[in-house]
N, CA, C and O atoms as CSV, one atom per row, in Angstrom:
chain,resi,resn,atom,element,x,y,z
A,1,UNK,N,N,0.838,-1.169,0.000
A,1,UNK,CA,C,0.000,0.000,0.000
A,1,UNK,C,C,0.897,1.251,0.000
A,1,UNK,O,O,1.907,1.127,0.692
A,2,UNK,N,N,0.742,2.430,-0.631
A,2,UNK,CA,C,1.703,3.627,-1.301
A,2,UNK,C,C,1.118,4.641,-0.532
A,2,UNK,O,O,-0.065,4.689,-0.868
A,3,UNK,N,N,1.372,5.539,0.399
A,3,UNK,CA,C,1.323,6.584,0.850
A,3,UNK,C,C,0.732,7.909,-0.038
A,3,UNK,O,O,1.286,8.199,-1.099
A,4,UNK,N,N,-0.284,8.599,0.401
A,4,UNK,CA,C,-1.074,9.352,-0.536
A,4,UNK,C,C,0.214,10.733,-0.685
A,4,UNK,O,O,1.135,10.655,0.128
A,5,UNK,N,N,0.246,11.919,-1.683
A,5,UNK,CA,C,0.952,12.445,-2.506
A,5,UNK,C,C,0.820,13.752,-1.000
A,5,UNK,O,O,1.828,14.383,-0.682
A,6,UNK,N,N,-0.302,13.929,-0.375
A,6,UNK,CA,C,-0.663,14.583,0.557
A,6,UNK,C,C,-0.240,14.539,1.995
A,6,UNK,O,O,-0.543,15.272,2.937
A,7,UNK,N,N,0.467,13.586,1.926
A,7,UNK,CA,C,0.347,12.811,3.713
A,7,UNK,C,C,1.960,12.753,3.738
A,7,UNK,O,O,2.449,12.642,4.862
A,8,UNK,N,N,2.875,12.815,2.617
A,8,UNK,CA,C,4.387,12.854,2.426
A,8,UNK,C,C,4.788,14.091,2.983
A,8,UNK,O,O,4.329,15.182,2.644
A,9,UNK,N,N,5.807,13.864,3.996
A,9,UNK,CA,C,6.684,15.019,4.372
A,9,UNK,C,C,7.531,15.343,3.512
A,9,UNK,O,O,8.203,14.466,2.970
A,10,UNK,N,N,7.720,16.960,3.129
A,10,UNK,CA,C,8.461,17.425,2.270
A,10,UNK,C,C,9.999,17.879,3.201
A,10,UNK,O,O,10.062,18.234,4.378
A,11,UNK,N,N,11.047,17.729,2.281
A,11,UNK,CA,C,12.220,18.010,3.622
A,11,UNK,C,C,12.287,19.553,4.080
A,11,UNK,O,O,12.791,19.937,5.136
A,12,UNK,N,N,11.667,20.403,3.060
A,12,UNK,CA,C,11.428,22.056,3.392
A,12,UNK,C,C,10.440,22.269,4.577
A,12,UNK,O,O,10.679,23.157,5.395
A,13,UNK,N,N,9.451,21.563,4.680
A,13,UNK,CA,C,8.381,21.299,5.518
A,13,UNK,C,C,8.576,21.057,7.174
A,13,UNK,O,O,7.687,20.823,7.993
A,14,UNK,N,N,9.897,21.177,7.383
A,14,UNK,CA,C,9.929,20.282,8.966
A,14,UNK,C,C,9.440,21.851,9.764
A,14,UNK,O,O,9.674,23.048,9.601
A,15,UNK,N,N,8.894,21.270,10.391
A,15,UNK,CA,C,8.207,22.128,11.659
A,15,UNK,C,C,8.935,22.419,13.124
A,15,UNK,O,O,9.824,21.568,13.168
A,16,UNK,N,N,8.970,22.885,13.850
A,16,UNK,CA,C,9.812,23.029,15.311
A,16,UNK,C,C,8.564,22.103,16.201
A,16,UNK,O,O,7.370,22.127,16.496
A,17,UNK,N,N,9.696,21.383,16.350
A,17,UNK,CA,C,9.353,20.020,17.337
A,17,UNK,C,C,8.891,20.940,19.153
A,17,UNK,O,O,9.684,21.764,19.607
A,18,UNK,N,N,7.864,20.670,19.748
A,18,UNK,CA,C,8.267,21.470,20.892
A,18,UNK,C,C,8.354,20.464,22.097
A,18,UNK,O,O,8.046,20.709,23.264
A,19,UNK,N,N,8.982,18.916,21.425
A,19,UNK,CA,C,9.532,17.717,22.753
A,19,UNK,C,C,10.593,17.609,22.495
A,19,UNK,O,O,10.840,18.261,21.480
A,20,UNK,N,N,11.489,17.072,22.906
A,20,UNK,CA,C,12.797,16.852,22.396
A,20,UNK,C,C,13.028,15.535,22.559
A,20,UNK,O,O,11.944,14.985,22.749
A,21,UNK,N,N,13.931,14.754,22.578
A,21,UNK,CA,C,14.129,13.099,22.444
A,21,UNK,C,C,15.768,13.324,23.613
A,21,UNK,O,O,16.713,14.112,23.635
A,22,UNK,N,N,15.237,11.879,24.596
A,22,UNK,CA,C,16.646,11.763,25.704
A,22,UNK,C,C,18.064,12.244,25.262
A,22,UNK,O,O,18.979,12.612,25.997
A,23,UNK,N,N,18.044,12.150,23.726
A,23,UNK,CA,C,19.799,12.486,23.490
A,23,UNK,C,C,19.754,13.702,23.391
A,23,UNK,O,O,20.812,14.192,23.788
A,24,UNK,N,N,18.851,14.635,22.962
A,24,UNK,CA,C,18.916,15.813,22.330
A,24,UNK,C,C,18.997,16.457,24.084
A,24,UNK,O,O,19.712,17.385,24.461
A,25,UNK,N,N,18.089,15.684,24.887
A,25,UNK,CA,C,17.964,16.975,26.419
A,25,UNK,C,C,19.609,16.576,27.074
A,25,UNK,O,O,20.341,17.486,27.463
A,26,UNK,N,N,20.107,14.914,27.134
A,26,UNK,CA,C,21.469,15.090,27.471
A,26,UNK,C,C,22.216,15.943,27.243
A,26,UNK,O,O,22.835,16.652,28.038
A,27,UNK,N,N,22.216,15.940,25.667
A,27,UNK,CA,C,23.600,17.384,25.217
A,27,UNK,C,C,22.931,18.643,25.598
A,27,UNK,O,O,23.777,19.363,26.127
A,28,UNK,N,N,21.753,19.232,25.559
A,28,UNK,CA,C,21.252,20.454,26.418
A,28,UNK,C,C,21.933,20.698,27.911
A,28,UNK,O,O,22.323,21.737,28.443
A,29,UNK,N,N,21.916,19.053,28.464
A,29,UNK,CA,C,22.294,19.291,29.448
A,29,UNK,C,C,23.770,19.373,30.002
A,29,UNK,O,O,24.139,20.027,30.977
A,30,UNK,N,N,24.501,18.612,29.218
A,30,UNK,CA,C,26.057,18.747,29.204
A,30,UNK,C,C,26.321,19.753,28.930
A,30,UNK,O,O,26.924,20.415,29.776
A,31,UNK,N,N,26.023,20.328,27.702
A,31,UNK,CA,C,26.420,22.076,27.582
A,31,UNK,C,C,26.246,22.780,28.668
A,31,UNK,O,O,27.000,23.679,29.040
A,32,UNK,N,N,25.117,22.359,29.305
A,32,UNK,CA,C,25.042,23.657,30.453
A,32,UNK,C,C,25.320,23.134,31.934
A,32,UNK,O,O,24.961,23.655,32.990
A,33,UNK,N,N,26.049,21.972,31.735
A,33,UNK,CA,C,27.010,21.507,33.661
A,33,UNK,C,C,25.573,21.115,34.032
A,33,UNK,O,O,25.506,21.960,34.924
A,34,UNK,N,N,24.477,20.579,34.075
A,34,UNK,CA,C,23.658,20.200,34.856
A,34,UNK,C,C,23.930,18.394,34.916
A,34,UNK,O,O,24.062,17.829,36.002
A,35,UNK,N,N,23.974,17.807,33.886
A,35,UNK,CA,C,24.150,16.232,34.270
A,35,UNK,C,C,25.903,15.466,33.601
A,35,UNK,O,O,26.563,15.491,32.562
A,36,UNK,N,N,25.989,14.879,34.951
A,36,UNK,CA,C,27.620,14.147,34.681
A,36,UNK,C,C,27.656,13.226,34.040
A,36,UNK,O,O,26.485,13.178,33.663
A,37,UNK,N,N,28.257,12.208,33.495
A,37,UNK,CA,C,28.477,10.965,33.324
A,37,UNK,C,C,28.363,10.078,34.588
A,37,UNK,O,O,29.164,10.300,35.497
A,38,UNK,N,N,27.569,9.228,34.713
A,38,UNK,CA,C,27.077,8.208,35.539
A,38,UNK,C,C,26.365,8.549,36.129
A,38,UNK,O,O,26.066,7.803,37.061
A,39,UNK,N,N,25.590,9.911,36.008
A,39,UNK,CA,C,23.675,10.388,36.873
A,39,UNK,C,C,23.073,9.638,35.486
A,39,UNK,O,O,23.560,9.540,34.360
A,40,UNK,N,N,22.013,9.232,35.961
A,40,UNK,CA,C,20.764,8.457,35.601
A,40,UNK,C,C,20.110,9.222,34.562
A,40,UNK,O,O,20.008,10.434,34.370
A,41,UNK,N,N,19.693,8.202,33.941
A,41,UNK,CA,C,19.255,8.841,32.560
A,41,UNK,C,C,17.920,8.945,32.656
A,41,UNK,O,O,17.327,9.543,31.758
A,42,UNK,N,N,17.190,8.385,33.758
A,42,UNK,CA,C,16.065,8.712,34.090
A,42,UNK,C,C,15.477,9.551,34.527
A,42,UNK,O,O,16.193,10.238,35.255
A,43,UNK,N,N,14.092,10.025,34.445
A,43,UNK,CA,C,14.239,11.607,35.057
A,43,UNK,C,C,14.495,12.669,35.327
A,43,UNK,O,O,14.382,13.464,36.260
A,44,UNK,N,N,14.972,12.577,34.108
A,44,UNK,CA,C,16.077,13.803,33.896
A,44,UNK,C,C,15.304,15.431,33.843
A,44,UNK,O,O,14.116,15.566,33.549
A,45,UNK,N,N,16.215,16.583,34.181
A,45,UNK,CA,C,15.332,17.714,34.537
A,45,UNK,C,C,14.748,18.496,33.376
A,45,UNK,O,O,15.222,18.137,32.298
A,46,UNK,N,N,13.857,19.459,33.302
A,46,UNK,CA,C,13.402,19.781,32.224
A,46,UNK,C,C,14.156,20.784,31.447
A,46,UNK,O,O,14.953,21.376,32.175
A,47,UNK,N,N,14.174,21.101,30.460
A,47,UNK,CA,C,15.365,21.565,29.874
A,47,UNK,C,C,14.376,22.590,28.395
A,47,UNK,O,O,13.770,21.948,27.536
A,48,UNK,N,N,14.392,23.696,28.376
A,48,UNK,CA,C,13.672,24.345,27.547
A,48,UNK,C,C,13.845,24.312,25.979
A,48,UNK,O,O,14.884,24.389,25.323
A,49,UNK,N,N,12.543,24.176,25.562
A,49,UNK,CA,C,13.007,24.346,23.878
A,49,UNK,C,C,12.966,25.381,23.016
A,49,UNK,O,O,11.886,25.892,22.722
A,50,UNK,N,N,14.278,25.875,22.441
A,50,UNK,CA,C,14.073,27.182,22.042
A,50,UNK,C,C,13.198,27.519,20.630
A,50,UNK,O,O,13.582,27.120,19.531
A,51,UNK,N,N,12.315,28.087,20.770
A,51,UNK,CA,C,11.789,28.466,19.788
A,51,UNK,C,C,12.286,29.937,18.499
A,51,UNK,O,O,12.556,31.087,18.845
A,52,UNK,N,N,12.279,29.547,17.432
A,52,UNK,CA,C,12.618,30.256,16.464
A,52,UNK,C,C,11.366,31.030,16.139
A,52,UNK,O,O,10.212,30.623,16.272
A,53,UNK,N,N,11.718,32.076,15.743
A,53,UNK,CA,C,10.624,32.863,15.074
A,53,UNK,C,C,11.293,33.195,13.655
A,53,UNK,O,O,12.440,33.618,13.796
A,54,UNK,N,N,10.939,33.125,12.551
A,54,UNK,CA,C,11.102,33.427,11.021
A,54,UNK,C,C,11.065,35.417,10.854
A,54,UNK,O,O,9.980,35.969,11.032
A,55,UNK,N,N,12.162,36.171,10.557
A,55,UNK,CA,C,11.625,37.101,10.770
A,55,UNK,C,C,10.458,37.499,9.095
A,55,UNK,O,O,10.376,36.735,8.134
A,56,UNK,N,N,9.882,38.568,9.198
A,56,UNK,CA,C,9.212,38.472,8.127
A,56,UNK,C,C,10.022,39.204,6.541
A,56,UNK,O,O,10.617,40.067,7.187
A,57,UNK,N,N,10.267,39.367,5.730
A,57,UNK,CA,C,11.301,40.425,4.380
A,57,UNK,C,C,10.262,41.281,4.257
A,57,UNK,O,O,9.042,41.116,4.250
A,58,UNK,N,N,10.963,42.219,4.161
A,58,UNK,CA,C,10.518,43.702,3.649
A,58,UNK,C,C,10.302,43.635,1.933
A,58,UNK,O,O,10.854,43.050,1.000
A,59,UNK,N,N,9.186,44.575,2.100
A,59,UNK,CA,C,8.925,44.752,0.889
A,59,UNK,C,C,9.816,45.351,0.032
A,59,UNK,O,O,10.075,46.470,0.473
A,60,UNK,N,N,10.469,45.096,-1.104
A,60,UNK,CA,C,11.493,46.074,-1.437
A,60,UNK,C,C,11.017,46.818,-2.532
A,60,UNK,O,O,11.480,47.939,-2.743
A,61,UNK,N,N,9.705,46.081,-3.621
A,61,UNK,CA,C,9.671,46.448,-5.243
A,61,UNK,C,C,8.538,47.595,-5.004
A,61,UNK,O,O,8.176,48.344,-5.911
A,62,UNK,N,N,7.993,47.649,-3.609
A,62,UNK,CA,C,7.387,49.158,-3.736
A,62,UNK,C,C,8.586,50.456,-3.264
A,62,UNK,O,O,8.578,51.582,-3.761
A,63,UNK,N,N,9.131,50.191,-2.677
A,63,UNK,CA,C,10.182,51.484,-2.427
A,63,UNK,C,C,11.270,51.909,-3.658
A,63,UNK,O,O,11.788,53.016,-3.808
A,64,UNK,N,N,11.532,50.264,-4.798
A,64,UNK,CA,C,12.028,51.044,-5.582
A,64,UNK,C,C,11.185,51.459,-6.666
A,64,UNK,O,O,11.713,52.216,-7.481
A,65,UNK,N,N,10.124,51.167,-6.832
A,65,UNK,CA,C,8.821,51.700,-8.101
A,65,UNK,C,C,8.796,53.440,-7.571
A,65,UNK,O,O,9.010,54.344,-8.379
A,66,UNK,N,N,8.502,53.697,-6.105
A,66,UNK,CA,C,8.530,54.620,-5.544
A,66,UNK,C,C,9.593,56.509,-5.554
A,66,UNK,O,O,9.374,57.720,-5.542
A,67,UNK,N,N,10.997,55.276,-5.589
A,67,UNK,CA,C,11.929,56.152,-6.040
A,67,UNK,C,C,12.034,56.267,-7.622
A,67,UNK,O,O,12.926,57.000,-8.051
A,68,UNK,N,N,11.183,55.594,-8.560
A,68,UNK,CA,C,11.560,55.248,-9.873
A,68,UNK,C,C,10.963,56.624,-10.555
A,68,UNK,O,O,11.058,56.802,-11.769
């Protein structure tokens, strides 16, 4: 059975995840001195996800029609 043309992730398409996965919060957390080598991989503390904002482009083809 073939996956509809609609339901395919495009690789331009990825979205900001707002969970992260155990390896991704480890290295969050090594970067920032909170967990050592041999603390428990369980339970580990919560660790924030940074969100991006896209800024928006300026219009440019009315300012130069403008000066034209």
């Amino acid at each position: 059975m073939t996956i509809d043309k609609s339901l395919k992730i495009k690789a331009g398409s990825v979205k900001m995840r707002n969970v992260m996965t155990r390896a991704e919060r480890l290295t969050k957390l090594i970067e920032t001195e909170r967990w050592k080598e041999g603390d428990p991989v369980y339970g580990l503390p919560k660790v924030r996800v940074p969100k991006i904002s896209l800024k928006k482009k300026k219009k440019v083809k009315k300012a130069d029609e403008e000066a034209a």
